[in-house]
Each structure stands twice: as C-alpha cells, then as structure tokens.
C-alpha positions as CSV (number, residue, x, y, z in Angstrom):
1,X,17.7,-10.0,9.4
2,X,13.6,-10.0,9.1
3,X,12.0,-8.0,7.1
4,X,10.9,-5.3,9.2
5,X,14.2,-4.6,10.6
6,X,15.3,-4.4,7.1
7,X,12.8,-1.8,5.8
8,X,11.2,-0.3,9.1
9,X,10.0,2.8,7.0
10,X,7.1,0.0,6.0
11,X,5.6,-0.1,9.7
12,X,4.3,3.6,8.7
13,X,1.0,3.0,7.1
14,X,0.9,6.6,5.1
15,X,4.1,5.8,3.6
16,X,2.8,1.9,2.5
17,X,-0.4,3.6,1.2
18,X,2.0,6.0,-0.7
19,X,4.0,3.0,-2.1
20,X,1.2,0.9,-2.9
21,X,-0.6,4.0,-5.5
22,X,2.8,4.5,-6.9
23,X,3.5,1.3,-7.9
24,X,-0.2,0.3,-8.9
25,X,-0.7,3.4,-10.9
26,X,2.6,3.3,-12.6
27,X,2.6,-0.4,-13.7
28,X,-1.0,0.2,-15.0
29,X,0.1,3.1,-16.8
30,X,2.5,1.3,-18.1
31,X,0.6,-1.7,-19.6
32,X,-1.8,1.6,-21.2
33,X,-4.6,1.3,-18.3
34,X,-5.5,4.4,-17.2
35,X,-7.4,4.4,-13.7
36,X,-7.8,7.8,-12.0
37,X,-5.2,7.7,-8.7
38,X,-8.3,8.7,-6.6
39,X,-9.8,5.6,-7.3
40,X,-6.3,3.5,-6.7
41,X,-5.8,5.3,-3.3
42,X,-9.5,4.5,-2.5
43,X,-9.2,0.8,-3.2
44,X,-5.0,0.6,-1.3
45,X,-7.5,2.2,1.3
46,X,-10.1,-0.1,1.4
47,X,-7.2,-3.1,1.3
48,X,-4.8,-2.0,4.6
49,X,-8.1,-1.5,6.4
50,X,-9.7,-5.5,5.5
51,X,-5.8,-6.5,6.6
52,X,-6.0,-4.4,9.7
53,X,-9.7,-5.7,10.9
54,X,-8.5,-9.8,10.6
55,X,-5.2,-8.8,12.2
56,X,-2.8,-9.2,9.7
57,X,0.1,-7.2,12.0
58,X,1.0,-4.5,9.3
59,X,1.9,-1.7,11.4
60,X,4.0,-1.2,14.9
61,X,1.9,0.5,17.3
C-alpha cells in the first residue's frame, strides 16, 4: 500500500496546511517557544508553495 492510498486526506492541501501549524505550533509550545500561529501559517504557506513551483507532486489535481 503507498502512501497516498493510505492517507488520501493528505492530497487536500488546506487540510496539510492545517496539519503542518498544528504540529509546528504545538511542538514549539511544547519546548516553551512561543511564535504567533499567524507567522507559522505564513511560513507552512510560503513552504507548500516553493514545493509546488519545483514540482514536488504534493497534491492530486
């Protein structure tokens, strides 16, 4: 079974962006860093979108 086909709720890119924050933001809370979550969605943002623009197949169309 490949990954995908395991786990196809990952192909949405809203609900990886999601995921992503959550689990930054959390496991920086819990190590005491404190980042505003604006600033963690910006930068998951800024990340899918490099992946996207060299092709790196993230997300079914």
């Amino acid at each position: 079974m490949k990954f995908y086909e395991k786990y196809p709720q990952l192909k949405d890119k809203s609900f990886l962006s999601r995921k992503l924050t959550s689990i930054v933001f959390s496991t920086m809370a819990l190590e005491n860093q404190q980042i505003p979550k604006t600033k963690i969605v910006k930068i998951v943002a800024i990340i899918l979108k490099e992946k996207e623009l060299k092709g790196d197949q993230f997300f079914a169309d």
